[in-house]
C-alpha atoms as one frame of an Amber mdcrd trajectory, in Angstrom:
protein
 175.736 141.336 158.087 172.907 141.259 160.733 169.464 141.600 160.032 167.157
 144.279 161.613 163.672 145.163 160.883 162.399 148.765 159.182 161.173 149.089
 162.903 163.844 148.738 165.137 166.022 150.953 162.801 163.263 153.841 162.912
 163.002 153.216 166.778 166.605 153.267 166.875 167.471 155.489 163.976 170.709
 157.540 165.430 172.395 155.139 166.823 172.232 152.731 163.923 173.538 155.792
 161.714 176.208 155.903 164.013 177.221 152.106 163.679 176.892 152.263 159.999
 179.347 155.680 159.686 181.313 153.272 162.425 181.662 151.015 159.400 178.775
 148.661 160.546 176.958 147.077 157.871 172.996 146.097 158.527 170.237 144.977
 155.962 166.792 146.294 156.792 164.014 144.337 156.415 161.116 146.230 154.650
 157.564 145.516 156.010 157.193 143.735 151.898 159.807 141.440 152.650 162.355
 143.059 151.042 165.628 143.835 152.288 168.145 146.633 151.988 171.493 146.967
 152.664 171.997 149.676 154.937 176.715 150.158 154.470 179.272 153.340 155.410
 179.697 155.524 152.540 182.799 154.465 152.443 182.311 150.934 151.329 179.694
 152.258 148.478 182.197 151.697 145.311 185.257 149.959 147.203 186.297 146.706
 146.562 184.135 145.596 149.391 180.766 146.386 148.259 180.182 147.057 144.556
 176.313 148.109 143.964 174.159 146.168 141.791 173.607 148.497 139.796 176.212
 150.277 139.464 175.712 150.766 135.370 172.428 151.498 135.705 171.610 154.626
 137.235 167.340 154.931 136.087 166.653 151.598 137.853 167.620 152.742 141.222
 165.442 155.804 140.417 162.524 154.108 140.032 162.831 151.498 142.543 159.731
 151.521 144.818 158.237 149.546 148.209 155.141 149.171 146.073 156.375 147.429
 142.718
């Protein structure tokens, strides 16, 4: 997976949606350090790529950039 920042994927928005739906996978760097993992729709619940937290649908709700 390659590593971009929250910038160059703003800057660049469209054509990094159009790797990821190309099946692309990127994490994002937050300016807080953390990462995301930005993955086609496709992979979301495959084999390939199984969610953390995939039994626990409130904690994704109340993830923030601020906690």
């Amino acid at each position: 997976m390659i590593e971009i920042t929250h910038e160059e994927f703003e800057n660049q928005y469209e054509e990094y949606l159009t790797k990821i739906e190309g099946g692309e996978q990127f994490l994002i760097r937050l300016p807080s350090g953390r990462c995301v993992a930005a993955v086609p729709q496709s992979a979301v619940g495959s084999s390939e790529y199984v969610h953390p937290w995939d039994k626990h649908w409130n904690a994704v709700d109340k993830l923030s950039e601020d906690t």
